[in-house]
C-alpha positions in Angstrom: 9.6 15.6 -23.8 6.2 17.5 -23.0 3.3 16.2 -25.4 0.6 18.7 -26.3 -2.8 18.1 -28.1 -4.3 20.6 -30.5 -7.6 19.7 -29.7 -9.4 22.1 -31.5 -7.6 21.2 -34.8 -6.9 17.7 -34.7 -3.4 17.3 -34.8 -0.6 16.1 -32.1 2.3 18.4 -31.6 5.3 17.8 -30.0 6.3 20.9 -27.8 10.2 21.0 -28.6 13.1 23.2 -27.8 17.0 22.8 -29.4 18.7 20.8 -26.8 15.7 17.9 -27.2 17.4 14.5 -28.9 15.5 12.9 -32.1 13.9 9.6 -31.1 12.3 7.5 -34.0 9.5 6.6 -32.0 8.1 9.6 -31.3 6.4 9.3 -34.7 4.6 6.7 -35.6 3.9 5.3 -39.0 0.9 7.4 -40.4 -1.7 5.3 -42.4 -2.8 5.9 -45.8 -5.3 9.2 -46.5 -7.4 10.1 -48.8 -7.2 13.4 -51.1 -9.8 14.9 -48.4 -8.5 13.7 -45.1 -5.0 15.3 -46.6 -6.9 18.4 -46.7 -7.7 18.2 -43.5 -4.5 17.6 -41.9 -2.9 20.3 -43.6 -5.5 22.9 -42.4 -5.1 21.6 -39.2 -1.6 22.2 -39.2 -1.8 25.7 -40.9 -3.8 26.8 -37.7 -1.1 25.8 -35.4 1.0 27.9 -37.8 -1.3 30.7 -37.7 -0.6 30.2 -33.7 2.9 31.1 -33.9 1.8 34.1 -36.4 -0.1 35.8 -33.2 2.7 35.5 -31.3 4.8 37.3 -33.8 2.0 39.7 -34.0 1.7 40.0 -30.1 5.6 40.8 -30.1 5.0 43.6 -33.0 6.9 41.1 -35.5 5.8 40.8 -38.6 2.8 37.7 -38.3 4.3 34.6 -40.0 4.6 31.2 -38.6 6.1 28.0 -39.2 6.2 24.4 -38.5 8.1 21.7 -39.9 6.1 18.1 -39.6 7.6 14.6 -40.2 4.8 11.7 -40.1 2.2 13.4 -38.1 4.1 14.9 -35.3 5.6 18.7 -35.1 9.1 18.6 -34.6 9.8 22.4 -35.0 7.6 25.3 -34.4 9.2 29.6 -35.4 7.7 32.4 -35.8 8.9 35.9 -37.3 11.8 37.3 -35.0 13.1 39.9 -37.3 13.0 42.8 -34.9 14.7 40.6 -32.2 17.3 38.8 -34.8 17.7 40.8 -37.8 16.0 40.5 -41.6 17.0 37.0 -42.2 15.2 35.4 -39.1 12.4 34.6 -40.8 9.9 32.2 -39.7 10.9 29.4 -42.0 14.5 29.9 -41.8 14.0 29.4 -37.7 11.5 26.2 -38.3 14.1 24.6 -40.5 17.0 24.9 -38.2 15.4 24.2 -35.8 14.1 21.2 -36.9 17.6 20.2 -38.1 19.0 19.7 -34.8 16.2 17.9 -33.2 17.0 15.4 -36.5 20.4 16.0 -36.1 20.7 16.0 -40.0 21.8 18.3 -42.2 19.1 17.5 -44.2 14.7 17.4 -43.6 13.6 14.1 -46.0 10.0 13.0 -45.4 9.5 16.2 -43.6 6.9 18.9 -44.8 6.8 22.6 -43.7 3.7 24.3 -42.9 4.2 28.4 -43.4 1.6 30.8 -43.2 2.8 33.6 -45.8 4.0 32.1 -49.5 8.1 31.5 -48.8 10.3 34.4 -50.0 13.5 33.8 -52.2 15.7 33.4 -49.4 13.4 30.7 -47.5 12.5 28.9 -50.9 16.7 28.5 -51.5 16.6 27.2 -47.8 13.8 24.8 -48.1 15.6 23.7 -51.5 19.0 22.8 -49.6 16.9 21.2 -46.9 15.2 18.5 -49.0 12.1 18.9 -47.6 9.7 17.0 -49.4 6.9 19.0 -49.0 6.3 22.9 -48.4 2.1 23.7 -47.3 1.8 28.1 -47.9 -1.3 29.8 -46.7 -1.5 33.5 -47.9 0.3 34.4 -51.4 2.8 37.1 -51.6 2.1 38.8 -54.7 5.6 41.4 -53.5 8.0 38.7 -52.9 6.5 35.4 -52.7 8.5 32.6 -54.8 6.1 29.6 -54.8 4.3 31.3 -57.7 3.6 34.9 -57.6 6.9 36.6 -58.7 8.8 33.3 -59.9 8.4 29.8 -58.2 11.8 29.0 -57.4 10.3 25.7 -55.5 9.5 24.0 -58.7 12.4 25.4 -61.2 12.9 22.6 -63.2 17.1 23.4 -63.8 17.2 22.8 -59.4 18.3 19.0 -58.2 15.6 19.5 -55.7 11.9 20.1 -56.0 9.4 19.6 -52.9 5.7 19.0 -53.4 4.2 22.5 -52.7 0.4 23.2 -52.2 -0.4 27.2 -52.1 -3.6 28.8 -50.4 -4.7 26.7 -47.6 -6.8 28.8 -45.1 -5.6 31.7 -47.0 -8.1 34.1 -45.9 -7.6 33.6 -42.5 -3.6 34.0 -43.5 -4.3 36.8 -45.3 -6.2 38.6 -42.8 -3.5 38.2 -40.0 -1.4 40.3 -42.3 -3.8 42.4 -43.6 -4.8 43.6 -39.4 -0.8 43.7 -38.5 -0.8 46.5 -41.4 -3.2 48.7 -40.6 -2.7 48.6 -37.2 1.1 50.1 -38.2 -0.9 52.2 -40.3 -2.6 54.0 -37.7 0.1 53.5 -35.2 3.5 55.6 -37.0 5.2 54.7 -33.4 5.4 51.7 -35.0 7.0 51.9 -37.9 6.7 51.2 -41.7 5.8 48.5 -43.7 8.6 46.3 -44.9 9.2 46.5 -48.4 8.1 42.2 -47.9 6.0 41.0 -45.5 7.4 37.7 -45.2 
């Protein structure tokens, strides 16, 4: 297991890949924070997300990233790989699996996932069956997004499941990783058009 420090943002990560067995004490027991030190974390967080966006971005991919968190540590890092993988490897449909099987669970309980881009319906139905208790969005999706802006599928009351979900965080710097992918396809026809979602 290689250990990695995001110093700049604050936050331990655990650099993982899929054939890497859950052990218990690679997180320890996170104390107690306050509304603002939440805050915090979460940004923190977000930016590693927004690290995995660039690579999508660098890899002409549509820029969203993921991670999936469980008591302070990152146990699953995705980006975008839909021109690799097809129109359902989104970033958060990647982060959960993956996450699954370091947890070897079918299911992600005192987990949250960190997503740069406001989850589409098919993620939001994913992070549902997951049971993760928490979902952190930066940018909103006023096309397709499901937390809020065309429905919020997250929260629908008639659902067994329904995570803690906290919209907007660093969504301008979100936003504008988007915003740049889109006019660079703009002004580039080589490289195609715009997806009728951007998540």
């Amino acid at each position: 297991m290689k250990y990695r420090e995001f110093v700049n943002y604050g936050v331990p990560a655990l650099l993982i890949s899929h054939h890497i067995s859950y052990n218990s004490k690679m997180f320890p027991h996170s104390t107690g924070q306050d509304l603002q030190g939440r805050e915090a974390t979460d940004a923190g967080f977000m930016r590693a997300a927004l690290m995995e966006a660039a690579a999508a971005a660098a890899a002409d991919d549509v820029p969203v990233g993921a991670l999936v968190v469980r008591e302070g540590a990152i146990i699953a890092t995705a980006r975008n790989e839909m021109k690799a993988s097809g129109a359902t490897a989104h970033a958060e449909l990647r982060a959960i699996n993956i996450a699954l099987t370091v947890l070897k669970s079918e299911r992600l309980d005192g987990c949250t996932l960190y997503v740069t881009l406001e989850p589409c319906a098919m993620c939001a139905g994913a992070i549902v069956l997951a049971r993760l208790d928490r979902v952190v969005f930066g940018a909103w999706d006023p096309k397709a997004g499901m937390a809020g802006s065309v429905d919020d599928l997250l929260r629908h009351p008639r659902l067994n499941h329904r995570p803690e979900v906290r919209g907007g965080v660093l969504d301008g710097e979100c936003g504008a990783v988007l915003t740049a992918f889109f006019a660079r396809r703009r002004t580039s026809p080589a490289l195609g058009e715009r997806p009728s979602s951007v998540s």
